[in-house]
C-alpha positions as CSV (number, residue, x, y, z in Angstrom):
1,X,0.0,0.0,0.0
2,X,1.1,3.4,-1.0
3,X,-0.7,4.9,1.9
4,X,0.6,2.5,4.6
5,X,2.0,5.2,6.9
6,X,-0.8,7.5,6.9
7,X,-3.3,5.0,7.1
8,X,-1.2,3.3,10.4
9,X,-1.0,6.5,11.2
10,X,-4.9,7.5,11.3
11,X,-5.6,3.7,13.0
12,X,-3.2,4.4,16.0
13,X,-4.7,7.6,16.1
14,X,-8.3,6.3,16.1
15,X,-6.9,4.1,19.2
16,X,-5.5,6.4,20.9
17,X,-9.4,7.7,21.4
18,X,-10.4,4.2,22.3
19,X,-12.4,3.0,18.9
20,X,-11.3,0.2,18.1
21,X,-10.9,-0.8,14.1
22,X,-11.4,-4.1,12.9
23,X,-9.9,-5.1,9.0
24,X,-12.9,-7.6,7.3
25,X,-11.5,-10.0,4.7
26,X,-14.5,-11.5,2.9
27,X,-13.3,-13.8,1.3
28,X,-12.1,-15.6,4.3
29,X,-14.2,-17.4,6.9
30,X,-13.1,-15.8,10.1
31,X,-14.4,-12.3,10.7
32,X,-13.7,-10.1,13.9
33,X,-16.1,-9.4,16.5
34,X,-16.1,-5.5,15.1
35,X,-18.9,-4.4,17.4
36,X,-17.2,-5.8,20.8
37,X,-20.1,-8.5,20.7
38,X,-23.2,-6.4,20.4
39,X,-24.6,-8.7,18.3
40,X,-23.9,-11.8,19.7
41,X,-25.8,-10.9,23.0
42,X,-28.5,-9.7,21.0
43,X,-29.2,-12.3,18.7
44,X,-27.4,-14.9,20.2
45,X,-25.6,-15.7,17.0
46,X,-21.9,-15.0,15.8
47,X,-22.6,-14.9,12.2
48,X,-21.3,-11.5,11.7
49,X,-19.9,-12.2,7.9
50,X,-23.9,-12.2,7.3
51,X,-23.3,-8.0,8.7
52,X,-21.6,-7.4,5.8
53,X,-23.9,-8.5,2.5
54,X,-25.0,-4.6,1.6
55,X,-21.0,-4.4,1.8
56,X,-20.6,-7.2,-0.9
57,X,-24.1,-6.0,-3.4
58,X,-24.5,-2.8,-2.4
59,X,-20.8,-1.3,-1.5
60,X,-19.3,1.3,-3.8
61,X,-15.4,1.8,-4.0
62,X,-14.2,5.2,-2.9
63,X,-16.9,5.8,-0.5
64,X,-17.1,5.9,3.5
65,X,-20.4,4.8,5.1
66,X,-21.3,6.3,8.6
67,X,-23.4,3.9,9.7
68,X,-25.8,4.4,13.2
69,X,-27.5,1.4,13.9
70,X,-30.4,0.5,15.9
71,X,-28.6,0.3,19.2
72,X,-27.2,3.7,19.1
73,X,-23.7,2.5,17.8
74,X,-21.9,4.3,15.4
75,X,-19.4,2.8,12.9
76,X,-17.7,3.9,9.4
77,X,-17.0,1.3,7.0
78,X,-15.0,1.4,3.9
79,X,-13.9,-0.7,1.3
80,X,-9.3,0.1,1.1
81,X,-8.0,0.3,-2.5
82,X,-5.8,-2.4,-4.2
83,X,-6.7,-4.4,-1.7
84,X,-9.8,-6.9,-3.0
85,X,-12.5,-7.9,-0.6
86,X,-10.6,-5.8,2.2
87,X,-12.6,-3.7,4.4
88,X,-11.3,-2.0,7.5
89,X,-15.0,-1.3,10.1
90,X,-14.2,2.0,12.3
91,X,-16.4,1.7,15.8
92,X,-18.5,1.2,17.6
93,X,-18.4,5.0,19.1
94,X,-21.5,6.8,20.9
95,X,-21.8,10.4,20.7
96,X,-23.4,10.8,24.0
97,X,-24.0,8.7,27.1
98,X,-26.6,6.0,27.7
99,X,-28.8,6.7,30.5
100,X,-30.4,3.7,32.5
101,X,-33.9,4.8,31.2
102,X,-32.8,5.2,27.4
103,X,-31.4,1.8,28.1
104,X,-34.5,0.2,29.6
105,X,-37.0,2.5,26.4
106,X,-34.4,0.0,24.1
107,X,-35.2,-3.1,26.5
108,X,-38.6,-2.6,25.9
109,X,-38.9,-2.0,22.4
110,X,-37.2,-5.0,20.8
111,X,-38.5,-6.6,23.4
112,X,-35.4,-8.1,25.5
113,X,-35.2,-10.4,28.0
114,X,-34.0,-9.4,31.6
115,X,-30.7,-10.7,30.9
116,X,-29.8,-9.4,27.6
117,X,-30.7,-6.0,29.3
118,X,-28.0,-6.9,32.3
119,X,-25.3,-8.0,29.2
120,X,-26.4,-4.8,27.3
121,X,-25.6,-2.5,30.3
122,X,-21.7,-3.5,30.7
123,X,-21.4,-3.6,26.9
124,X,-22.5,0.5,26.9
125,X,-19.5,0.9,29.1
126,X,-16.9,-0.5,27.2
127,X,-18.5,1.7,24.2
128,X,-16.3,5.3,23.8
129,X,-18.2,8.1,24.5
130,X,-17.1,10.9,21.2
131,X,-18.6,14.1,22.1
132,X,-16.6,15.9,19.7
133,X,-17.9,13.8,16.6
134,X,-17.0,16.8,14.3
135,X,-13.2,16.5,14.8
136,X,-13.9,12.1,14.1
137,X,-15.4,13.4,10.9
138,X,-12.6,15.5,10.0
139,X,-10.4,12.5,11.1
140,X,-12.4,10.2,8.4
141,X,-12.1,12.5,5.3
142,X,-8.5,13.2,6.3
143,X,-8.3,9.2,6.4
144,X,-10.4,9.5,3.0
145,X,-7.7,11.5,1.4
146,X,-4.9,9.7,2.3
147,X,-6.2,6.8,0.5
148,X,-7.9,8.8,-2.5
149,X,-5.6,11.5,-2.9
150,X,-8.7,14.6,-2.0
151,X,-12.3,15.4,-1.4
152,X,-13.2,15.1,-4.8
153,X,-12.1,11.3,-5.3
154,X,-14.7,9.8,-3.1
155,X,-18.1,10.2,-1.2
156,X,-19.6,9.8,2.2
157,X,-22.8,7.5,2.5
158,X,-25.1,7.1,5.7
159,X,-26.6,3.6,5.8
160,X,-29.7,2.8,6.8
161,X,-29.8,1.3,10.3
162,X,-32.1,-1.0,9.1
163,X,-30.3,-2.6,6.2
164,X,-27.8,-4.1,8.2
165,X,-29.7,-6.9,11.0
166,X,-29.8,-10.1,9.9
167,X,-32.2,-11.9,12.4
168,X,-34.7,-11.3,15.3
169,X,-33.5,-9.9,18.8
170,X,-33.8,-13.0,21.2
171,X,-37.4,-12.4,22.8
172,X,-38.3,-12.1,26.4
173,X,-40.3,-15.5,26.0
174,X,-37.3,-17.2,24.7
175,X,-35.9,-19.5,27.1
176,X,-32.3,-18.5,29.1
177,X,-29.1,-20.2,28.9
178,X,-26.4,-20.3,31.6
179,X,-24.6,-18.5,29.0
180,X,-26.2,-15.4,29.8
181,X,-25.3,-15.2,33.6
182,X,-21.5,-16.5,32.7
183,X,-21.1,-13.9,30.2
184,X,-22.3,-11.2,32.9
185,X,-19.8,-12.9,34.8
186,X,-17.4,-12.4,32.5
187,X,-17.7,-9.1,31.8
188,X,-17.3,-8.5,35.6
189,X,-14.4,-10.5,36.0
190,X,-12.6,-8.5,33.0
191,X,-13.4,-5.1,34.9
192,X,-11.6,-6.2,38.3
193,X,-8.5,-8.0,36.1
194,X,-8.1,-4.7,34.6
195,X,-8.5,-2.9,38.0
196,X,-6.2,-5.2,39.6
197,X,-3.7,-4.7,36.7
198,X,-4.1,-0.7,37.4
199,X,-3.2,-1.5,41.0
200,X,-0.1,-3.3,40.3
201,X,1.4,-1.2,37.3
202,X,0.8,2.0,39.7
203,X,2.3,0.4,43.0
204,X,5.6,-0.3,41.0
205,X,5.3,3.4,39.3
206,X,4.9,2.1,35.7
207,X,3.6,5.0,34.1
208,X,3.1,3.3,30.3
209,X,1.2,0.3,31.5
210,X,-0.8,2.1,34.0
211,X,-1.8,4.6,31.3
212,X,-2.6,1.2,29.2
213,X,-5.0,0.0,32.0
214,X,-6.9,3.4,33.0
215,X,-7.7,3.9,29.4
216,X,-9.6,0.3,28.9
217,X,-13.3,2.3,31.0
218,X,-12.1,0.9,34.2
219,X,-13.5,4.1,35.3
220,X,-13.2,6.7,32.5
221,X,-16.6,4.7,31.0
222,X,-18.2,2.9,33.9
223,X,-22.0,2.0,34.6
224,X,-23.9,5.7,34.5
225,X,-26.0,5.7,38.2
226,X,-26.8,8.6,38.9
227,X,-29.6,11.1,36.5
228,X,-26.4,13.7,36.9
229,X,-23.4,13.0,34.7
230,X,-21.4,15.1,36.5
231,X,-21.7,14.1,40.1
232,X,-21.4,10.8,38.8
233,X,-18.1,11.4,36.9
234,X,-16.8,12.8,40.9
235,X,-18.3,9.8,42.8
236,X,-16.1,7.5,40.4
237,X,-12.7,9.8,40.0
238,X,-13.3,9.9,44.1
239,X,-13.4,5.6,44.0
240,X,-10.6,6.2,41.6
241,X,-8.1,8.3,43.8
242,X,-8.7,6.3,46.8
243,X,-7.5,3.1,44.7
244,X,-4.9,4.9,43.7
245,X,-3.8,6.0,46.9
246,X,-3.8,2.8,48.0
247,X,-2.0,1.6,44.5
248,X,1.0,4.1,46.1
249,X,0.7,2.7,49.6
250,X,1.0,-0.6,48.2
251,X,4.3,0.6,46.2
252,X,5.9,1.9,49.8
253,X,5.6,5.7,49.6
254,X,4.7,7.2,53.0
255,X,1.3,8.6,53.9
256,X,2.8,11.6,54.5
257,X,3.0,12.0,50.2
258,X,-0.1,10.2,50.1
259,X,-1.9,12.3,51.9
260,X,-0.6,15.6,50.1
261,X,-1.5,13.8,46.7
262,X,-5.0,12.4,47.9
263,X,-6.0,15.8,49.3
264,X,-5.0,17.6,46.2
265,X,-7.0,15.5,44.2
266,X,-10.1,15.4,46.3
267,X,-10.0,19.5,46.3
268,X,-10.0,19.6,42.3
269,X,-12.6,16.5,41.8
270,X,-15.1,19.0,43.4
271,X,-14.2,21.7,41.5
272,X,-14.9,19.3,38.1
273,X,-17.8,21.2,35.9
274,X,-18.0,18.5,33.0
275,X,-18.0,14.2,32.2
276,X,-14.8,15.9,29.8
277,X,-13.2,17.9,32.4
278,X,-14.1,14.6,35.1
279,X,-11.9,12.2,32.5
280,X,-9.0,14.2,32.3
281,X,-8.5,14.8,36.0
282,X,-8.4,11.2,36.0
283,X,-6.1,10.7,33.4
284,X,-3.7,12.9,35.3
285,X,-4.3,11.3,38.7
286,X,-2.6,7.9,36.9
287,X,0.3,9.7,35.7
288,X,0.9,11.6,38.9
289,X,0.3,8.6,41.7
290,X,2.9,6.6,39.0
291,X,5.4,9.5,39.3
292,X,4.9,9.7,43.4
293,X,5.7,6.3,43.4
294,X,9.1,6.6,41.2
295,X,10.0,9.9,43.4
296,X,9.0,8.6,46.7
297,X,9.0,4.8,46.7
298,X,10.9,3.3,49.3
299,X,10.3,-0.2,48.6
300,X,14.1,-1.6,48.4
301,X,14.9,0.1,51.0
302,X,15.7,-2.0,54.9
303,X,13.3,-0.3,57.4
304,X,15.7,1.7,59.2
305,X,16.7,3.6,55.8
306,X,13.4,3.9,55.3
307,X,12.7,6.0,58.1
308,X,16.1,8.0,57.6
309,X,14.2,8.3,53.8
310,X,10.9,9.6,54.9
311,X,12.3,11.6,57.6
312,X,14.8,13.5,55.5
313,X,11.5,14.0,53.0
314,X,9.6,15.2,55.4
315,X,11.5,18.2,56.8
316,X,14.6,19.5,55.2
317,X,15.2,22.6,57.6
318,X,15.7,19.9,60.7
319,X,19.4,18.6,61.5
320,X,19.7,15.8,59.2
321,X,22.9,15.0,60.6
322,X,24.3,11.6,60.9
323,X,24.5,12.3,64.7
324,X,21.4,13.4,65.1
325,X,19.6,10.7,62.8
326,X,21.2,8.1,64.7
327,X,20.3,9.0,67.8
328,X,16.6,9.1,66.6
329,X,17.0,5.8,65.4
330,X,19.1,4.5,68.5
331,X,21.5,3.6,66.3
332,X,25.0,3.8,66.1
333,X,26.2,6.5,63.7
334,X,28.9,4.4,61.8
335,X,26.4,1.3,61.1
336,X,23.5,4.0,59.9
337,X,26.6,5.4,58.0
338,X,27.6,1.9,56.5
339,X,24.2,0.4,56.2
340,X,22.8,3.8,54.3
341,X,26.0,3.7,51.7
342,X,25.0,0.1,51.4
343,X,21.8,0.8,50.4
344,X,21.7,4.4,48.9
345,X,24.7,3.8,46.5
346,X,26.2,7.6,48.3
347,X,26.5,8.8,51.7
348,X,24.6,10.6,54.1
349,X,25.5,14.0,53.8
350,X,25.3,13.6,50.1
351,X,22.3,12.2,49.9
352,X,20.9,15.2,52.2
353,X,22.3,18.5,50.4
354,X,21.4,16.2,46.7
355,X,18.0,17.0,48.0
356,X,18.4,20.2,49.6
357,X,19.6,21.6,46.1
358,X,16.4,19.7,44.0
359,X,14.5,22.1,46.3
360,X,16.5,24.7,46.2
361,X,16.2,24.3,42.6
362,X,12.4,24.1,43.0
363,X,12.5,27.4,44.7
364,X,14.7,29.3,42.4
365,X,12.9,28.2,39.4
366,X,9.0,28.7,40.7
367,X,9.2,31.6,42.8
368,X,10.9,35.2,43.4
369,X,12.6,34.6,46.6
370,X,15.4,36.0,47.8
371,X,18.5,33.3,47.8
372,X,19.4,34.1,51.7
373,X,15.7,32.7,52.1
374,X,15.4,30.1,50.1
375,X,19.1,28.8,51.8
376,X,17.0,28.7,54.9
377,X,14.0,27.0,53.5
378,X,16.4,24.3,52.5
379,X,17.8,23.2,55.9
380,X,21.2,25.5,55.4
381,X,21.0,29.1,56.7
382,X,24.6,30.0,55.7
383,X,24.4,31.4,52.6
384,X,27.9,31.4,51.5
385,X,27.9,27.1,52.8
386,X,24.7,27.0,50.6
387,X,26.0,28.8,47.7
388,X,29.0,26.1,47.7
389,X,27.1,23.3,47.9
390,X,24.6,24.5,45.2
391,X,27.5,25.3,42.8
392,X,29.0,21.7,43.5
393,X,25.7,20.2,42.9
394,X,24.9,22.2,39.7
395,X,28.1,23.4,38.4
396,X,27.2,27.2,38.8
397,X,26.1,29.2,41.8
398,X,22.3,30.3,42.9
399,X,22.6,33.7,41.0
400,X,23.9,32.2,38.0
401,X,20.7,29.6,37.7
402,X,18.6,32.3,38.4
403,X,20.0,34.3,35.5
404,X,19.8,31.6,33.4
405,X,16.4,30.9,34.0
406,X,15.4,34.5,33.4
C-alpha cells in the first residue's frame, strides 16, 4: 500500500481515542467481532460475515459509510484500495452517554429479555463516549484523502440502520441459557482483572502500563447511576483516587506524600464542571500517583533507611545529621553510616544536600525569593555554605541559575 503510513497513522490515532478498528477479509471465513459482541448478545448468533452482505451487493469503491445502527452504535466502513474484498470497520463510538432509562426504552422495544438488558448495560460501558464527533469526521475524510488522494475522489454515505440486521433480537419469551449469567460474569471479572492490573502497574510506578489499564473504561466509562453526569463522573474519579492511593501505599511511599497527593485530588474533583473535564483529571491522577511512586517509593529500602528516607522528605530545615539521625533511630552512627552507603549507592551527607539543592532548585525556578531565604528553607541558613554546595551540585552558583532561568 502506498498509503501504509498514513493510514497506520490515522488507525493508532483512532486508538488512541479508544475505537477500536477491525480489517474484514470477505473472502475468508473468520471475521472479527467488530462491534465488541453487540450482536452476539443480541441475537445470540456469531454470524457476523452475514453484517456485511450490503457491503458485498451494495458497496461502492471510494466511498465511506457512517453507519448508526439501531442500538445507538456508530461505525464507518469502507472498502481500502488495491486491496480486493478488504474492508477496514471504524467503531462502535456513541456520541453521547446512555442513561439507564434510554437503556431500559431500548429493552422494551425490541422486546429483551432481563438478561440481555444486564449484558447490554456492561457492553455500553466499554463503548467510547465521542462528544466531539465533528473532529472524528474531519479524522475520516483526512483518512479518505490519504487513501484517494482529495475530497473530490470519493463520497460519504449514511446507511440505513435498518439494512444491516440479519435476524430477530432474542425475545423475552425465549428460554435463558447459563450462558447469559456467565457472560455477565465475565464481563465482571474483566473489569476487576483490569483494576487489579491498574493496581499493580501504579504500586511499581509504571507510568506506560498504567496509562494502558486506565484507558480500557475501568472508570473513564463505567455504569452511568446517577440522572447527573457530573456528580457521577466525581463519585467514580473519588473511588478512583482512593484506589490509587492505595496503589502508592502498596508501592511503599509514605502517607505523609499520600496524603498531600490524595488531598489535592479530592480539592480539584469538586471543582470538576463537565463528564470531559471529570476524565481528564483522572487521566492525570494515573500519571501523577505513577510518578509519586518513582520519586518517593521506598520499597528496596531496609526499614531503618526507610525512616532515615521519609524523615529527611519530610523536613529538610531539621538537623539531618548523621548524629542526630542516629540517635533518633538508637543507632550507632557508623552502622547507619555503613548500612545507608550500602543501600543508597552515596553517603549521608550527600544524599541530604542532593536533595536540599532539588529544592532549592524548585524554589529558584518557581518563585521570586530571595536566595538568603530560600538557603533557609532548605535546611542550610549560611548562605555562602549554601552557595558552595549548590555550585558543587549544579556546576554554577544560585545567582547564576537564576540568570539563566530569566
Amino acid at each position: 500500500m502506498d498509503y501504509e503510513r498514513e493510514y497506520a497513522f490515522v488507525i493508532k490515532y483512532l486508538n488512541k481515542l479508544s475505537i477500536k478498528t477491525a480489517l474484514i477479509h470477505i473472502y475468508e471465513n473468520d471475521t472479527p467481532t467488530f462491534d465488541l459482541g453487540l450482536r452476539k448478545i443480541i441475537y445470540g448468533t456469531d454470524d457476523y460475515p452475514k453484517f456485511f452482505e450490503f457491503l458485498t451487493s451494495a458497496s461502492k469503491s471510494n466511498t465511506i459509510y457512517q453507519i448508526n445502527d439501531k442500538y445507538f452504535c456508530k461505525y464507518y466502513a469502507l472498502r481500502l484500495p488495491n486491496k480486493p474484498g478488504t474492508y477496514l470497520m471504524i467503531g462502535p463510538y456513541l456520541d453521547q452517554e446512555i442513561t439507564q432509562e434510554s437503556l431500559l426504552n431500548l429493552a422494551d422495544h425490541y422486546n429483551f429479555s432481563p438478561q440481555i438488558f444486564s449484558q447490554l448495560k456492561y457492553f455500553y460501558e466499554k463503548v467510547p463516549i465521542i462528544k466531539d464527533i465533528d473532529h472524528l469526521l474531519l479524522l475520516i475524510i483526512t483518512l479518505g484523502e490519504y487513501l484517494w488522494g482529495n475530497m473530490n475522489n470519493f463520497s460519504l454515505e449514511k446507511v440505513d440502520p435498518h439494512s444491516i440486521e440479519w435476524a430477530q433480537p432474542v425475545s423475552r419469551e425465549k428460554k435463558e441459557t447459563n450462558d447469559d449469567a456467565f457472560l455477565t460474569m465475565k464481563a465482571m471479572e474483566e473489569r476487576y482483572a483490569r483494576e487489579n492490573g491498574l493496581i499493580q502497574a501504579v504500586s511499581k510506578g509504571l507510568i506506560h502500563e498504567a496509562e494502558q489499564f486506565s484507558s480500557s473504561s475501568i472508570f473513564f466509562e463505567m455504569e452511568k447511576r446517577l440522572s447527573d453526569p457530573i456528580r457521577d463522573i466525581k463519585n467514580y474519579t473519588i473511588i478512583l483516587n482512593t484506589i490509587l492511593r492505595k496503589s502508592a501505599e502498596k508501592g511503599k511511599v509514605h502517607p505523609i506524600h499520600l496524603d498531600a497527593l490524595s488531598s489535592q485530588f479530592a480539592k480539584e474533583i469538586e471543582n470538576i464542571t463537565s463528564v470531559k473535564k471529570g476524565i481528564e483529571l483522572q487521566k492525570n491522577m494515573v500519571e501523577k500517583y505513577c510518578l509519586l511512586v518513582k520519586k518517593h517509593s521506598i520499597n528496596h529500602y531496609s526499614l531503618p533507611i526507610q525512616k532515615v528516607i521519609t524523615y529527611i522528605d519530610t523536613d529538610l530545615t531539621a538537623d539531618l545529621s548523621l548524629s542526630a539521625l542516629s540517635n533518633l533511630l538508637n543507632l550507632s552512627p557508623n552502622y547507619l553510616s555503613a548500612l545507608f552507603k550500602k543501600e543508597a549507592g552515596t553517603t549521608l551527607t550527600n544524599y541530604v544536600n542532593t536533595k536540599r539543592i532539588e529544592h532549592a532548585v524548585y524554589l529558584l525556578s518557581s518563585t521570586d525569593m530571595q536566595i538568603q531565604n530560600i538557603a533557609q528553607y532548605c535546611g542550610i541558613p549560611d548562605v555562602n555554605y549554601f552557595t558552595k554546595i549548590f555550585k558543587k551540585v549544579m556546576n554554577k552558583t544560585p545567582s547564576e541559575f537564576k540568570e539563566d532561568i530569566r
